[in-house]
C-alpha positions as CSV (number, residue, x, y, z in Angstrom):
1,X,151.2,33.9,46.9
2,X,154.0,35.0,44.6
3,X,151.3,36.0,42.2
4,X,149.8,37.9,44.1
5,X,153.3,39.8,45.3
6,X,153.6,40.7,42.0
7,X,150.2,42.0,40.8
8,X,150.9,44.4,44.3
9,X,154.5,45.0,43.0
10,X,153.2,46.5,39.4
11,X,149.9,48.0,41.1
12,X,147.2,45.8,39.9
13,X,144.1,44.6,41.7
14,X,142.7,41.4,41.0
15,X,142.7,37.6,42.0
16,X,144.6,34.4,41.0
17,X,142.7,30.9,42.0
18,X,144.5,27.3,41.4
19,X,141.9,24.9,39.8
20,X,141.6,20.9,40.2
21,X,142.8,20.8,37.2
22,X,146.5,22.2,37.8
23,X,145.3,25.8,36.1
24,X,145.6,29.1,37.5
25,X,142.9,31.0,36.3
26,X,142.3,35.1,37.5
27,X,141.2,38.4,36.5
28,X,144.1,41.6,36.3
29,X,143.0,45.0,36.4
30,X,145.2,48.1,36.0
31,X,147.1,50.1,33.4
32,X,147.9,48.6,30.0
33,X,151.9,48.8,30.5
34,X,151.5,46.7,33.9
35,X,149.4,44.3,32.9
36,X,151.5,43.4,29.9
37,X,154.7,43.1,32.1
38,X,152.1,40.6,34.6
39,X,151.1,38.7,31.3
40,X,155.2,38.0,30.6
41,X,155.8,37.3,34.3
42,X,153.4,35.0,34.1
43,X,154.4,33.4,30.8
44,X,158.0,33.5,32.0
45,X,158.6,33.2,35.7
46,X,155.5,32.7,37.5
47,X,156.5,31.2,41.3
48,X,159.4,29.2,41.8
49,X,157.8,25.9,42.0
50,X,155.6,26.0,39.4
51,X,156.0,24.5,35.5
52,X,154.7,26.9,32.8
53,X,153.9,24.9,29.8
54,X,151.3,27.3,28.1
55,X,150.1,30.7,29.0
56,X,146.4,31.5,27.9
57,X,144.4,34.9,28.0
58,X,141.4,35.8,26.9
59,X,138.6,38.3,27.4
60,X,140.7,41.1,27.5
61,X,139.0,44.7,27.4
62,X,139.4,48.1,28.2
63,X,137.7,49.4,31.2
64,X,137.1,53.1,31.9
65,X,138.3,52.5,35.9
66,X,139.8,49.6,37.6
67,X,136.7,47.1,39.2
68,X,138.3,45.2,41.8
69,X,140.1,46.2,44.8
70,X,143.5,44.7,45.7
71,X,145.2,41.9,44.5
72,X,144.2,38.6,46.3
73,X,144.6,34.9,46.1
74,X,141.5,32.8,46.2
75,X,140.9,29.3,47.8
């Protein structure tokens, strides 16, 4: 939920999913600048009851227009 307040916040669409595992993985969308303030949210703050103990992203590209629609959190 508080992930997904801020990808709306900086303008992003995408989708954040909690595994079994006690992971968060998710795909972010959006201009360069606001995802790289999302990356350091989310390797500094992320929501208030969770414990960040390593940050991980990968696949990262550049896309000629944004994919996805909204910003969502997936069950």
């Amino acid at each position: 939920m508080y992930t997904e307040k801020e990808g709306l916040r900086l303008g992003l669409c995408g989708w954040v999913k909690n595994t079994n595992k006690g992971t968060v993985v998710g795909q972010v969308q959006g201009p360069a600048d606001m995802i790289c303030e999302m990356k350091v949210w989310l390797c500094k703050e992320g929501s208030p009851s969770c414990s960040i103990t390593r940050a991980s992203f990968s696949n990262e590209r550049s896309i000629d227009k944004v994919e996805l629609f909204g910003f969502k959190t997936r069950f």
